[in-house]
C-alpha positions as CSV (number, residue, x, y, z in Angstrom):
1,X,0.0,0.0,0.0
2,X,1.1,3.6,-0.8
3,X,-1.0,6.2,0.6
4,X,-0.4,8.5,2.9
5,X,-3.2,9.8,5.6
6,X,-3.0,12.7,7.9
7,X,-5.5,11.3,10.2
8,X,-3.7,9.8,13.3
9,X,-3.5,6.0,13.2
10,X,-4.4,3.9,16.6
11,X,-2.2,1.2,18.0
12,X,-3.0,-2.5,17.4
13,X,-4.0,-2.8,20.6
14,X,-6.7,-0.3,20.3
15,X,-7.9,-1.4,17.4
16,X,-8.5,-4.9,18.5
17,X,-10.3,-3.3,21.4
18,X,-12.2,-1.2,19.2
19,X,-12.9,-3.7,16.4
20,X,-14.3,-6.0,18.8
21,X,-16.5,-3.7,20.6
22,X,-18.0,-2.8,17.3
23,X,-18.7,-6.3,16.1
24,X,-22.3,-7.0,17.0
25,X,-23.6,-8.4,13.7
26,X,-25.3,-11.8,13.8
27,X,-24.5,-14.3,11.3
28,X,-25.4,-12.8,7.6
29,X,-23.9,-14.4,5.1
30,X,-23.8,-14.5,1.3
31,X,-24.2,-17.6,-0.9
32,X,-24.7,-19.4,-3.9
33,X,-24.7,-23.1,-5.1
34,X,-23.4,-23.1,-9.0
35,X,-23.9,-26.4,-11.2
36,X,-21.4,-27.0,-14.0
37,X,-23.3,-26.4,-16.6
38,X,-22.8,-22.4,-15.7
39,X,-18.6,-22.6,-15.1
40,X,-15.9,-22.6,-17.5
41,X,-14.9,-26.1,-17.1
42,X,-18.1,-28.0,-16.0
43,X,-16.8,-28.3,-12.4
44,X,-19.5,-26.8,-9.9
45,X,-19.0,-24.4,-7.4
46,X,-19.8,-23.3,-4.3
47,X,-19.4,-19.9,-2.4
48,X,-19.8,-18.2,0.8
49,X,-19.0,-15.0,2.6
50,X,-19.3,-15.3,6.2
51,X,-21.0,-12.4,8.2
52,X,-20.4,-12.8,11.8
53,X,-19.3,-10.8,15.4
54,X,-17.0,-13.5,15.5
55,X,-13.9,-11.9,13.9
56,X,-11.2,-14.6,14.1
57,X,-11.6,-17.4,12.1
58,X,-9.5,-20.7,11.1
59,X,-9.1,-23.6,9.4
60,X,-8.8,-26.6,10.2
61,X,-8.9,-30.9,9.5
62,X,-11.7,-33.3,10.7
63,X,-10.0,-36.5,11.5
64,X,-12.3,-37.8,14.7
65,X,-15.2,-38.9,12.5
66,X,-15.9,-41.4,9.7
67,X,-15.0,-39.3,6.9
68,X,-11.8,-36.9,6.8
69,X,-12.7,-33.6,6.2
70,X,-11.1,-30.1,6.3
71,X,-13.2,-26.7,7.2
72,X,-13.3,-23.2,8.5
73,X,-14.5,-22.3,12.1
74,X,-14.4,-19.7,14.6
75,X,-10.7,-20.2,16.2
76,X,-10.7,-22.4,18.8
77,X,-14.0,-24.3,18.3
78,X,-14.1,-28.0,16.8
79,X,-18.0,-28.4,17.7
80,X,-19.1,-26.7,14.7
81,X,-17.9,-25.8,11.1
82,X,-19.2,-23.1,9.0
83,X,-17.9,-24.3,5.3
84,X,-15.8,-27.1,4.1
85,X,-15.6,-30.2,2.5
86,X,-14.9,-34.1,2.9
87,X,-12.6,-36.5,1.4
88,X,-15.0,-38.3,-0.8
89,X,-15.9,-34.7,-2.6
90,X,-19.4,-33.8,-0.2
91,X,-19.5,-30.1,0.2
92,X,-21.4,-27.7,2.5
93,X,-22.1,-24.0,3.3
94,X,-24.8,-22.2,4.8
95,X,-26.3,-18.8,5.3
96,X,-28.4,-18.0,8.3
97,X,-32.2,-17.7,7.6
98,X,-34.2,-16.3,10.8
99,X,-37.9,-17.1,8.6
100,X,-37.5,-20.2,8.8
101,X,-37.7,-20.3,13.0
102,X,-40.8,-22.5,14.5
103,X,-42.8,-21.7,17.5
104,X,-42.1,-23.9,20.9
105,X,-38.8,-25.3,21.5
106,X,-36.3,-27.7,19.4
107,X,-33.4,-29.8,19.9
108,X,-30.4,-31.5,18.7
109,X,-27.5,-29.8,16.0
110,X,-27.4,-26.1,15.6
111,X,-26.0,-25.1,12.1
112,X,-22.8,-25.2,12.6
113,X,-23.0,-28.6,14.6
114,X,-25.2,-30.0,11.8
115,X,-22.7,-29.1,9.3
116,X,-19.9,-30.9,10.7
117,X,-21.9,-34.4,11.1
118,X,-22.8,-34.2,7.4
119,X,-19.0,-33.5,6.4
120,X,-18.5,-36.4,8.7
121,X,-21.0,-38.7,7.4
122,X,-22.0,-37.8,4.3
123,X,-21.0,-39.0,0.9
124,X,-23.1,-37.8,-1.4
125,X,-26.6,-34.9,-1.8
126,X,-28.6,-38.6,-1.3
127,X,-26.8,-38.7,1.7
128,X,-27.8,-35.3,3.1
129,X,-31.4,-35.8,2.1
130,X,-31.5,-38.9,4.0
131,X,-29.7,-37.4,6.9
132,X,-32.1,-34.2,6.9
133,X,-34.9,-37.1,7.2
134,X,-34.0,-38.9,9.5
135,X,-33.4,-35.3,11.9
136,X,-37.0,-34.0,10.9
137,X,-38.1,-36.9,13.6
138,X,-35.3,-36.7,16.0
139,X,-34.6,-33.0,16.4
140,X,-32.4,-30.2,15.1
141,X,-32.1,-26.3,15.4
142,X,-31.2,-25.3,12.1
143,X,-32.4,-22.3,10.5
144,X,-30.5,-22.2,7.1
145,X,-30.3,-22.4,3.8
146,X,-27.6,-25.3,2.8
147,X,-25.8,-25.1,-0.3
148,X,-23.8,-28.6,-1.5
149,X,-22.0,-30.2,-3.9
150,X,-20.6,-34.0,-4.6
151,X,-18.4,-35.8,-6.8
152,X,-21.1,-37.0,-9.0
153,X,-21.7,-33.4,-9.9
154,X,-24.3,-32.9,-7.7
155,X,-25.4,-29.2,-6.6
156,X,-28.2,-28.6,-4.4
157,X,-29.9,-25.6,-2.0
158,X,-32.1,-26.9,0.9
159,X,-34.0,-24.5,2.8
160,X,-33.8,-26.5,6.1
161,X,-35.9,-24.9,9.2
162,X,-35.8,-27.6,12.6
163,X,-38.4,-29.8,11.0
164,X,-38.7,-29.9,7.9
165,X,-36.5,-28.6,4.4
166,X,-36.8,-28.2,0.6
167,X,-34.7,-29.1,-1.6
168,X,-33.6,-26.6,-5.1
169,X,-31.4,-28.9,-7.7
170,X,-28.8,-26.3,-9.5
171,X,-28.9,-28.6,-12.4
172,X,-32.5,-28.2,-12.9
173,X,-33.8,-25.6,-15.3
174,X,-36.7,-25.3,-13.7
175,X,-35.5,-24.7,-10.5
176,X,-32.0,-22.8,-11.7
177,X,-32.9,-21.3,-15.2
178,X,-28.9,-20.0,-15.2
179,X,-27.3,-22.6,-13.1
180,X,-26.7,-21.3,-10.4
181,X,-29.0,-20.2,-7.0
182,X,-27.9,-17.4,-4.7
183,X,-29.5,-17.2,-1.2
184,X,-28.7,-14.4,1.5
185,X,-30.8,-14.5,4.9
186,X,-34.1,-15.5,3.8
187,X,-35.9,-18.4,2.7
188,X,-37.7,-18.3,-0.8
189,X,-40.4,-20.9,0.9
190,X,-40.7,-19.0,4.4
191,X,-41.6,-15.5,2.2
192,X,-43.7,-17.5,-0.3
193,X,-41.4,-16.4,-3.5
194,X,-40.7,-18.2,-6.3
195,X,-37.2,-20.3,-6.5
196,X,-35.1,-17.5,-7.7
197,X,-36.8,-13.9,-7.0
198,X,-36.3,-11.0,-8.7
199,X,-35.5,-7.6,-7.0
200,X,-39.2,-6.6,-7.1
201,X,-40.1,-9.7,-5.9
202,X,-38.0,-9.8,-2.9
203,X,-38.5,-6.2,-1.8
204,X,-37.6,-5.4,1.5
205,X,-36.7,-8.4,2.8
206,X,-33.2,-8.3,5.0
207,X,-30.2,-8.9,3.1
208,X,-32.2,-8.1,0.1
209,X,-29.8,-5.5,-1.6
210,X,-26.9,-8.5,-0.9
211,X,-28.9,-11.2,-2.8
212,X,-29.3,-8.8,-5.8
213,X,-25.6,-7.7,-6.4
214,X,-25.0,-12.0,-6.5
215,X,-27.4,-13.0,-8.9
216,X,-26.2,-10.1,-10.9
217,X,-22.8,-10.7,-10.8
218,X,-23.0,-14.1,-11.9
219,X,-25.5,-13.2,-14.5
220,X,-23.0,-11.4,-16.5
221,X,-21.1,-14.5,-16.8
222,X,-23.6,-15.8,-18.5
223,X,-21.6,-16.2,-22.4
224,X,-18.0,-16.7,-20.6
225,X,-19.0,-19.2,-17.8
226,X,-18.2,-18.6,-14.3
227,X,-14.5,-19.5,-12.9
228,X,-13.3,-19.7,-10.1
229,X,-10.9,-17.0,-10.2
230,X,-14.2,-14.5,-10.9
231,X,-16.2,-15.9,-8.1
232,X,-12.6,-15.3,-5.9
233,X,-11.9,-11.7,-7.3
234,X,-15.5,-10.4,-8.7
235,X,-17.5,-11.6,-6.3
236,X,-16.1,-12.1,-2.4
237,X,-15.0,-8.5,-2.9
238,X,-17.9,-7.1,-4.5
239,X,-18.6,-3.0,-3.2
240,X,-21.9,-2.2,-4.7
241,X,-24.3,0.6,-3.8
242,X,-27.8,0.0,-2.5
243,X,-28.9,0.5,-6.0
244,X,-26.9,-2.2,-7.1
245,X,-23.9,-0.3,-8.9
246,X,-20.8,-1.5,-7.7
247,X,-19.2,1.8,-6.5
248,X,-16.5,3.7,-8.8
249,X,-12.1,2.3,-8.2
250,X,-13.6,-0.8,-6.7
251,X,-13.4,-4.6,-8.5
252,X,-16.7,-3.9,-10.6
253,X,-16.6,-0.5,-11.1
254,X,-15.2,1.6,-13.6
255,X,-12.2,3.2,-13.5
256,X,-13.1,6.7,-11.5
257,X,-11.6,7.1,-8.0
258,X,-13.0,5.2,-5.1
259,X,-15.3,7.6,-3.2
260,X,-13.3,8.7,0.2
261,X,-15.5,6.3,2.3
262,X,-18.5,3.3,1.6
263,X,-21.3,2.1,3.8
264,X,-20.6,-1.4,3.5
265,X,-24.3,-2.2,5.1
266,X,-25.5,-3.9,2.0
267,X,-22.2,-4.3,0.5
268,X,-21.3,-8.0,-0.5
269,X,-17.9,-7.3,0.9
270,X,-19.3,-5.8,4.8
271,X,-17.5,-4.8,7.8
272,X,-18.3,-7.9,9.0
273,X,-17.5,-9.8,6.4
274,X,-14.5,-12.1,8.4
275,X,-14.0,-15.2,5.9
276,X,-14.7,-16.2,2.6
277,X,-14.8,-19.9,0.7
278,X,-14.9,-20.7,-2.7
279,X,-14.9,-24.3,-3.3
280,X,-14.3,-25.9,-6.8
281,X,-16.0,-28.9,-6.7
282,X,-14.7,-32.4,-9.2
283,X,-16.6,-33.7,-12.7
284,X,-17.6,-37.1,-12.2
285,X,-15.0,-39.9,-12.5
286,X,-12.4,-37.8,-11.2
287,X,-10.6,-38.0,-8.0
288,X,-12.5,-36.8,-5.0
289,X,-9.0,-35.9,-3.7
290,X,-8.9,-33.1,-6.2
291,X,-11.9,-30.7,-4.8
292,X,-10.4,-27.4,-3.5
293,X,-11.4,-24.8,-1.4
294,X,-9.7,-21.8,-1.7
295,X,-10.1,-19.9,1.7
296,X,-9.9,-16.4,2.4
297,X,-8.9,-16.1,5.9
298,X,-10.2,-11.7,7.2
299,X,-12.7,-9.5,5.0
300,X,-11.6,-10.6,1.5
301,X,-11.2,-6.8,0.4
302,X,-8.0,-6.8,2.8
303,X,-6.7,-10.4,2.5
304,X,-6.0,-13.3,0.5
305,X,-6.8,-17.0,-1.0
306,X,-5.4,-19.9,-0.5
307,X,-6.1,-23.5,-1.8
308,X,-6.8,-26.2,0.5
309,X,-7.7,-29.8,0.4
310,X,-8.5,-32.6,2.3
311,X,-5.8,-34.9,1.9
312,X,-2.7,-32.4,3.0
313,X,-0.7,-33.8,6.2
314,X,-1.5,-30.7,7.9
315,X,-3.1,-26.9,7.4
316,X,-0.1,-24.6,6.8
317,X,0.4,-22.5,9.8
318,X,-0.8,-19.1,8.5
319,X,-4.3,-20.2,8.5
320,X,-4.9,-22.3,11.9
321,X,-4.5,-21.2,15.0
322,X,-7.0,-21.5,18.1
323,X,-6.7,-17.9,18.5
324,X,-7.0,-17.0,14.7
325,X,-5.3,-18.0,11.5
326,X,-2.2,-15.5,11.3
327,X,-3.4,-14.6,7.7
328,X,-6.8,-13.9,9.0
329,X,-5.7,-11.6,11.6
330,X,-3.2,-9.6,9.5
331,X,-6.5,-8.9,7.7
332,X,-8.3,-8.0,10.9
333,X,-5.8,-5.3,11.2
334,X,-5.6,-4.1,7.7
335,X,-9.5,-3.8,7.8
336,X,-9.4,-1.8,11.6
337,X,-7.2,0.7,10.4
338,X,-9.8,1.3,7.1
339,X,-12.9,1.7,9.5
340,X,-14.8,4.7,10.4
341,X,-15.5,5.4,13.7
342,X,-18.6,3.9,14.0
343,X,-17.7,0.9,12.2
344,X,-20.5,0.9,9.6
345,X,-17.8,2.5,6.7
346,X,-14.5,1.5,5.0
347,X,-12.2,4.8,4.6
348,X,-10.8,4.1,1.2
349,X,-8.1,5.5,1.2
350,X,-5.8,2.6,1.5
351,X,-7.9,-0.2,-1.1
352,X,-6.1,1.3,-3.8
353,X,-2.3,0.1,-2.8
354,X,-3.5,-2.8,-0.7
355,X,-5.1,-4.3,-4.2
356,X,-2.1,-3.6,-6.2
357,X,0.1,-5.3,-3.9
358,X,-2.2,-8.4,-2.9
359,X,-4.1,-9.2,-6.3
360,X,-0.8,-10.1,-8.1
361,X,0.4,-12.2,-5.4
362,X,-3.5,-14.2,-5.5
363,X,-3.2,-14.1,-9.6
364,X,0.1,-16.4,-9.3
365,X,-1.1,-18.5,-6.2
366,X,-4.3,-18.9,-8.8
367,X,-2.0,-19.6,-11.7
368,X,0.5,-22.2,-9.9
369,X,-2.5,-23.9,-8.8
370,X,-4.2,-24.4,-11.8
371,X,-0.9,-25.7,-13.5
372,X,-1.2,-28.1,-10.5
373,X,-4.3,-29.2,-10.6
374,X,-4.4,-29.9,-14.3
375,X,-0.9,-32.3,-13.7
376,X,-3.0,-34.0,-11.0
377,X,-6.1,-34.7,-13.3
378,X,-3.6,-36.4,-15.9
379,X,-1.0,-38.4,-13.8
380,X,-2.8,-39.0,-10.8
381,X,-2.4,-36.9,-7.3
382,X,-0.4,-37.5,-3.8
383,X,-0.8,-36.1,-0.3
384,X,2.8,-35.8,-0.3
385,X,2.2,-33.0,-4.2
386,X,-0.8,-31.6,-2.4
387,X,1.1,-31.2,0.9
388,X,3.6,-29.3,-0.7
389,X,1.4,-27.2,-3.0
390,X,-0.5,-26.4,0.1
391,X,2.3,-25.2,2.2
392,X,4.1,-23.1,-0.5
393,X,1.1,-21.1,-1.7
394,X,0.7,-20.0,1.7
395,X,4.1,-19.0,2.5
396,X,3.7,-16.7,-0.9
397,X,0.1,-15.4,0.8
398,X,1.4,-14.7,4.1
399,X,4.5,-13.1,2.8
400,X,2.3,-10.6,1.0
401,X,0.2,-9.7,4.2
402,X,3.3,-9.8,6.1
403,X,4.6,-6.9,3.4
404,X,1.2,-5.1,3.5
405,X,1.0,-5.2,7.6
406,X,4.8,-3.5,7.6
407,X,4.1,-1.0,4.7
408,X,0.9,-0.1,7.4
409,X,3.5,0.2,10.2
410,X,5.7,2.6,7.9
411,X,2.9,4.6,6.8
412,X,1.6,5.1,10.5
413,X,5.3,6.0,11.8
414,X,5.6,8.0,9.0
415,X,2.9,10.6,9.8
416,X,3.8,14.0,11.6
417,X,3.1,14.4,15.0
418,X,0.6,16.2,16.6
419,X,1.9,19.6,17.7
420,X,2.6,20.3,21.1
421,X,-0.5,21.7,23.0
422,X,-0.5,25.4,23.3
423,X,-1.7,27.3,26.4
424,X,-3.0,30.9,26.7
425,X,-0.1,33.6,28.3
426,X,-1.0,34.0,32.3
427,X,-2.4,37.8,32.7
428,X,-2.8,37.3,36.2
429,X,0.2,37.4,39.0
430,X,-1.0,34.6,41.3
431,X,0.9,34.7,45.0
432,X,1.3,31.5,46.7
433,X,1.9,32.2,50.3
């Protein structure tokens, strides 16, 4: 990052203190389920920014349960994941959908919990269905709107309240007339709308404005198909205004000058946006072994991706930690020192030089992978090649942040200081006895 500021920049300590006093946003998060039929290589995908007060994130590997799996989760916790994916190719993500509450009292998995026994179970959408079944009778506390895929190129959204679900197939026409559904923090069936609503149709729902910018976004990769790299770039970082036009400087805009601040309230990419996933999911026939989730560890506007998988010997160390992958909370700096005082805008003034310095860095990570992948898919793939693919595209992410967090530093130490305080001349001869 190059610019300068004449504003005085707070400590890290403050900032932590601050950034955590402002975090009171529940769960909102941003989602969509996309079949291959709509991507450029007949993979599917699925996304998910994550919305949440709880600001440090991390990933980590399953390995207590019947199927290996790797996720991310608030640091710390291993009773719960919020995205991931298992070794035989079953995927998961969620967004939080409060209309789809029941009256009285309910039991068994929350989300997060629920989540975790399907990556642990679950080898296929059959799978889930029967799983979500079976819980209709004994209990569960979701409230969500589930988005999977499978390695028999599966890719589903189930609206899933504690008793009951329904079930939108991504490579149905009928249900997805462009291949992909989108879903925010409502429930097509709880508002009685149709499968895949427009603007006027949704209104004023909550998370409304979020929803549209999505389904727009991917709708303009209608003639290209939508990658990976898009979904990554375009759309985890996507700064639109209310109206839906991504504001001036920023990834969707045109070329004019970011304005000098954004409300990021209905912004894809919020203030509380603290982790992002974009998992490419396997044609059929092909190794489960190959599905990868490329994480984004901190709001992706002021961090990074990085490719994981299931079969690595471990998570490189930047992104797990039980108080925070180090990569996440880099970002969690980055983004404190962009807030406004309130905590509901991003000063812009440092997007520019943080962009120019990360995006290159995420273009070869994206590059080196690919070349990687595609070797796999022809001569065959080892945890050993994946282990060390894994580690070394992290190092090159972390070395970025660790180049953007001291360019921060220099910028801050840099600045003038305050003059000295000034006090009015005494007029007054004042006799101490």
């Amino acid at each position: 990052m190059h610019a300068n500021s004449s504003r005085l920049i707070r400590t890290f300590i403050v900032i932590t203190v601050i950034i955590q006093s402002l975090s009171t946003a529940s769960d909102a998060c941003t989602t969509a389920v996309i079949s291959g039929k709509a991507t450029v290589d007949g993979r599917p995908l699925l996304w998910k920014n994550r919305d949440t007060s709880n600001i440090h994130n991390e990933v980590i590997l399953l390995e207590d349960g019947k199927l290996r799996a790797v996720g991310v989760v608030n640091a710390g916790s291993r009773k719960s994941v919020l995205m991931g994916m298992n070794e035989v190719g079953f995927c998961i993500e969620n967004s939080l959908s409060k209309d789809l509450k029941i009256s009285g009292k309910t039991k068994g998995p929350g989300n997060g919990a629920f989540m975790k026994q399907a990556l642990q179970t679950c080898k296929t959408i059959a799978d889930f269905k029967k799983l979500l079944d079976q819980t209709n009778q004994t209990g569960r506390r979701t409230i969500a709107n589930f988005g999977v895929i499978d390695a028999e190129g599966g890719a589903s959204l189930f609206e899933t309240g504690p008793k009951s679900y329904t079930m939108f197939d991504a490579n149905n026409p009928a249900d997805a007339p462009h291949g992909y559904i989108v879903r925010s923090n409502f429930a097509t069936t709880a508002q009685d709308l149709p499968t895949n609503p427009t603007a006027k149709e949704v209104g004023s729902i909550y998370s409304t404005e979020r929803y549209v910018q999505a389904c727009s976004r991917l709708d303009s990769q209608k003639v290209t198909g939508i990658s990976v790299a898009y979904v990554i770039r375009n759309l985890t970082r996507d700064l639109s205004h209310q109206n839906g036009k991504p504001y001036s400087g920023s990834v969707n805009g045109d070329d004019q000058p970011l304005p000098a601040s954004i409300s990021t309230d209905n912004t894809i990419s919020r203030s509380t946006t603290v982790s992002a996933v974009v998992i490419q999911g396997i044609k059929p026939g092909e190794n489960p072994a190959l599905s990868t989730m490329w994480t984004i560890l901190g709001n992706p506007s002021f961090s990074i991706a990085v490719p994981c998988w299931v079969n690595v010997r471990k998570i490189a160390d930047p992104l797990t930690d039980k108080k925070g992958g180090e990569i996440g909370e880099i970002a969690i700096t980055l983004r404190g020192w962009s807030k406004t005082a309130d905590g509901k805008k991003i000063n812009t003034k440092y997007l520019p030089g943080i962009w120019s310095d990360l995006w290159p860095v995420e273009d070869k990570i994206l590059k080196l992978t690919a070349q990687a992948l595609d070797e796999w898919r022809k001569k065959g793939v080892s945890r050993e090649a994946q282990s060390c693919i894994h580690q070394k595209m992290t190092v090159l992410a972390m070395r970025a942040m660790q180049q953007e967090l001291r360019e921060m530093k220099q910028a801050a130490l840099a600045l003038p200081a305050p003059a000295p305080p000034r006090f009015a001349p005494v007029k007054k001869t004042i006799v101490v006895p």
